[in-house]
N, C-alpha and C positions, 0 to 999 in steps of 0.2 A: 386534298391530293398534294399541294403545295409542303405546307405542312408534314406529312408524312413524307414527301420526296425528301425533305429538307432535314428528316429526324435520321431518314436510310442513312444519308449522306453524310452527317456528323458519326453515324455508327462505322459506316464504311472508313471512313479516315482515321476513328480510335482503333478498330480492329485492326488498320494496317499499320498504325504507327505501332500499337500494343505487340503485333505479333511479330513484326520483323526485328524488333529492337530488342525484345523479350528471345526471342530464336536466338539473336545474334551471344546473347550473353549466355548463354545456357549452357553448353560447355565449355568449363573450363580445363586450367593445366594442370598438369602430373608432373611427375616425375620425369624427366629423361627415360625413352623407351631402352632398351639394352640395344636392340637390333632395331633399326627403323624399318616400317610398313615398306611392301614391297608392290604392290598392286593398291588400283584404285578403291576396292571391295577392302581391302583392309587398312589405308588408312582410314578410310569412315567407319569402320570397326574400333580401330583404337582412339578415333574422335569419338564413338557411342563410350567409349570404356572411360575415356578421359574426363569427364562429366562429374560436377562435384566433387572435386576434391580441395583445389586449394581456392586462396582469397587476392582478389586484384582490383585496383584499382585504374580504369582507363577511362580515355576520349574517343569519340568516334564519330563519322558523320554518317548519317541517309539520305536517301532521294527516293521517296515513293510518286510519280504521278510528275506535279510541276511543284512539286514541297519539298524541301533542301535543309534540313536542320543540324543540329549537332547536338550531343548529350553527354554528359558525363556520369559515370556507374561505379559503385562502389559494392563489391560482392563479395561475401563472406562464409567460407564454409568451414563450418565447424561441429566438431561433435557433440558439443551439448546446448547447440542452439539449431542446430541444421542448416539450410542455406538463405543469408538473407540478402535482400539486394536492394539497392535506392537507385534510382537515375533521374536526373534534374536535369533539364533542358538548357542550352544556353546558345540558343536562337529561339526568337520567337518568342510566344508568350509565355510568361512562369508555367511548368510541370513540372510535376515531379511523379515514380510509381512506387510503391514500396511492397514491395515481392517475400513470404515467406513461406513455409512448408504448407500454413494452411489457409491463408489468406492474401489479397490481392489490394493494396489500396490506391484510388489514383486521382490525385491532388490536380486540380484544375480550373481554370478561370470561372464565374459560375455561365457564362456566354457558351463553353464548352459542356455542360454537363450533361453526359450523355449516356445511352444504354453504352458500357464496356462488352466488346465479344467474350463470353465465360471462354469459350474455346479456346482463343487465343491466348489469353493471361492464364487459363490452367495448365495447360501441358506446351510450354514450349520447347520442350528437349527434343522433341520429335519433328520439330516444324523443318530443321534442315539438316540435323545429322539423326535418319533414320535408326531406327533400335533393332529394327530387323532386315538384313541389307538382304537377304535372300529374296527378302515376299515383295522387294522392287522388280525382279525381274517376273515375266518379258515387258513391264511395263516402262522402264528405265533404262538403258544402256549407261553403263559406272566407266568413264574413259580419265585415266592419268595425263594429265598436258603435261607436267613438270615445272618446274621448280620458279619463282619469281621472290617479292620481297614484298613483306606489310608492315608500315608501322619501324621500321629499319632492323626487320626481321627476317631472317629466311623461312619460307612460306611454299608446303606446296600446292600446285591447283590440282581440280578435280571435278570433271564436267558427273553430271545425271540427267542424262539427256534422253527426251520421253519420247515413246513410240507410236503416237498417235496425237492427235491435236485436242485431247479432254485434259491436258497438264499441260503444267508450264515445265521450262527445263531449269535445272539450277549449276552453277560455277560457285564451288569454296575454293577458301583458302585456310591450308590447316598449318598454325607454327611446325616447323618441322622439329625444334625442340618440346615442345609442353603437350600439342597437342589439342591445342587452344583453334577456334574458330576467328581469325583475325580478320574474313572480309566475304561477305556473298552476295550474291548475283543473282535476281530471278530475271529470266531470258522466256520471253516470246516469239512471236515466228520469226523465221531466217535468225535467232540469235539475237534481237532486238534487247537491251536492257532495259527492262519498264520497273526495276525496283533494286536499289543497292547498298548498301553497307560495308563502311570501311572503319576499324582500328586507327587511329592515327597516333595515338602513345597508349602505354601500358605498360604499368608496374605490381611484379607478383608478387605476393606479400605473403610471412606466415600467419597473419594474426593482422583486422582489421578492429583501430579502437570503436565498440559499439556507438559511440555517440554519434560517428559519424555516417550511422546507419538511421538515424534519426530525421522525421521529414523537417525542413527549413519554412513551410509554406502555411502552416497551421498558425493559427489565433487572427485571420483577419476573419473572419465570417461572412463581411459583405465581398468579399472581391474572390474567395476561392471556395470550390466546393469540393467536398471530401464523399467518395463514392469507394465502400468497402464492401469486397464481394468475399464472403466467408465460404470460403472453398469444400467444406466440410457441412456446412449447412445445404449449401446449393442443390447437392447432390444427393438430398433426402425428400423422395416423393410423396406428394402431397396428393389429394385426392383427384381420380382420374380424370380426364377426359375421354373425347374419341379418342381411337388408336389410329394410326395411320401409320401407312408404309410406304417403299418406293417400292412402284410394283414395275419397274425395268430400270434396273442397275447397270452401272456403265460399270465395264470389265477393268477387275482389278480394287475398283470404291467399293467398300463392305461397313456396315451399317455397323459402327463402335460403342454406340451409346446411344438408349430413347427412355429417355423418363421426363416427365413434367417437371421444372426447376420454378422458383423463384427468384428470376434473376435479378439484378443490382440497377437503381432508375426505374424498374416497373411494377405498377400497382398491382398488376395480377401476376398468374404465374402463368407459364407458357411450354407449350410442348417444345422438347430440344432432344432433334435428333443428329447424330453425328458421324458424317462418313470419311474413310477416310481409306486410300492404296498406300501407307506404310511411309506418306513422305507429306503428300499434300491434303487436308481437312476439308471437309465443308459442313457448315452446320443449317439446320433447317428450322425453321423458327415457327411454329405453327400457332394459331389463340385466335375466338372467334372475332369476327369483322366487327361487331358491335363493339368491342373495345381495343381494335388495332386499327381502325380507318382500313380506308383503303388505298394500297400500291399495285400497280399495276406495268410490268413492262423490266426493263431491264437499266442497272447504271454502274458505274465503272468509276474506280479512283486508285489509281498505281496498279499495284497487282490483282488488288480486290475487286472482286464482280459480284452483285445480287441482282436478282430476278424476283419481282413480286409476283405472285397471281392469287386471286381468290376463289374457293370453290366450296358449293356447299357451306355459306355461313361462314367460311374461316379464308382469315387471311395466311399466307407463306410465305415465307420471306428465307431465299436459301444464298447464302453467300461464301466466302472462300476463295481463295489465294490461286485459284484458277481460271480456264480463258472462260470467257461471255458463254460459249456454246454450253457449257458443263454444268453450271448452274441453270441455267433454261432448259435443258432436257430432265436435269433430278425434279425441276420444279413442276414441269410439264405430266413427270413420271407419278406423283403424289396422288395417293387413292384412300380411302378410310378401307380399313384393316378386314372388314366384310366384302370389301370390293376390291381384293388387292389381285388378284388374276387380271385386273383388264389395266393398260397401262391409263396415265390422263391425256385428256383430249385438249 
């Protein structure tokens, strides 16, 4: 039990550092817009639009939980390489991740080596400037505060504040010139901030020299360990398991992806289903008890929340960037796919 509490809990910390830090950089800057966005619905629109295109290099700090670091990222989009990204920690212990179209690698003490959330490190463009601002409502209210400064930039805010207590609420801040994501916020009740991200320099560039896309952290062997998730393999199914569903969905979370993966750090392969209301993820981790231990109960580190339970031979394991209640009802909700009418007990 110990054990497993102790493996959640490394997983919990990589998946929040992975996803907020990976969200933070995913859209990048443009062009100067002709006419700037008028509404809240449409700067996140032209923050979805802005995404990939050009190459920067910046600093920036976090705060997930009671963890305070800083990192520096070097991102490059280009047309005949697509987009690549390095970021190297400079607090804390040596990391580095190295992000590209179709693979994920991430350089780490070998103390740290741990299951990576596929979820998080595969699609962070979606983590906080949603791609489809319609299918937030009525689950989100999209409110314009106006205008402040990031980074010794003019910046404006833009609250997505949730209408029920299954989601957290979020605060960006979008350059008002590029269009760039320079600082956000995920907010708990009364507005609480329990997870945050801030730009502190950043320079746009047309063209990053490749070398300096290159990891710093390789050729010790004993001191770091190199965990590479091939994005393109991942996501090729392998022979079934049971099936299972959520047999009562909370309104708004629709079920985005279920196929068995072989994910990165684990000997076997594992059911991965993944839900997600157009802003905020969760993914469900299913594989029998005989080779996951057992977890049971709920734990918490910054934004991230999982809930174990076991039923029927298999362990569950559902985690995600939302409050405690969200995850213990999807987990509660989990039935094999012949019993999917009756919710779980």
């Amino acid at each position: 039990m110990m054990r497993n509490a102790r493996r959640l809990g490394h997983t919990l910390e990589s998946a929040a550092r992975g996803g907020l830090l990976l969200a933070f950089i995913a859209v990048s800057p443009v062009a100067l817009a002709s006419e700037s966005p008028e509404s809240a619905a449409d700067w996140v629109q032209w923050a979805n639009e802005a995404r990939d295109s050009n190459s920067f290099i910046g600093e920036f700090v976090y705060q997930h939980g009671s963890d305070i670091g800083s990192m520096k990222i070097w991102r490059s989009a280009d047309a005949d390489t697509g987009i690549r990204e390095r970021l190297v920690s400079l607090s804390g212990q040596p990391r580095e991740i190295l992000r590209g179209d179709d693979s994920v690698t991430c350089i780490l003490g070998n103390s740290e080596s741990v299951l990576i959330d596929q979820r998080q490190l595969r699609r962070p463009l979606s983590a906080r400037i949603p791609e489809d601002v319609d299918r937030l409502r009525p689950h989100y209210q999209l409110r314009l505060v106006g205008e402040d400064r990031v980074a010794g930039r003019s910046a404006m805010q833009i609250m997505l504040e949730p209408q029920d207590e299954f989601r957290y609420g979020y605060s960006v801040w979008l350059d008002r010139e590029t269009g760039l994501l320079t600082r956000a916020e995920v907010l708990g009740p009364d507005d609480q901030v329990i997870e945050q991200l801030m730009m502190l320099d950043i320079e746009i560039l047309d063209r990053i020299d490749p070398a300096l896309l290159e990891p710093t952290l390789s050729g010790e062997e004993e001191a770091y360990a190199r965990i590479t998730n091939d994005l393109a393999r991942a996501e090729i199914e392998v022979e079934s398991q049971q099936a299972w569903a959520v047999a009562e969905q909370l309104a708004g979370f629709a079920v985005q992806m279920d196929r068995i993966q072989q994910l990165p750090g684990r000997p076997h392969p594992v059911r991965h289903l993944m839900l997600s209301d157009g802003l905020a993820t969760v993914s469900v981790y299913i594989e029998p008890e005989s080779q996951a231990g057992r977890f049971e109960g709920g734990m918490q580190m910054g934004a991230m929340n999982a809930y174990g339970r076991t039923r029927d031979g298999y362990q569950a394991i559902v985690v995600g960037e939302v409050p405690a209640v969200t995850v213990e009802r999807i987990a509660r909700s989990l039935v094999l796919n012949t019993d999917s009418s009756q919710p779980g007990q």
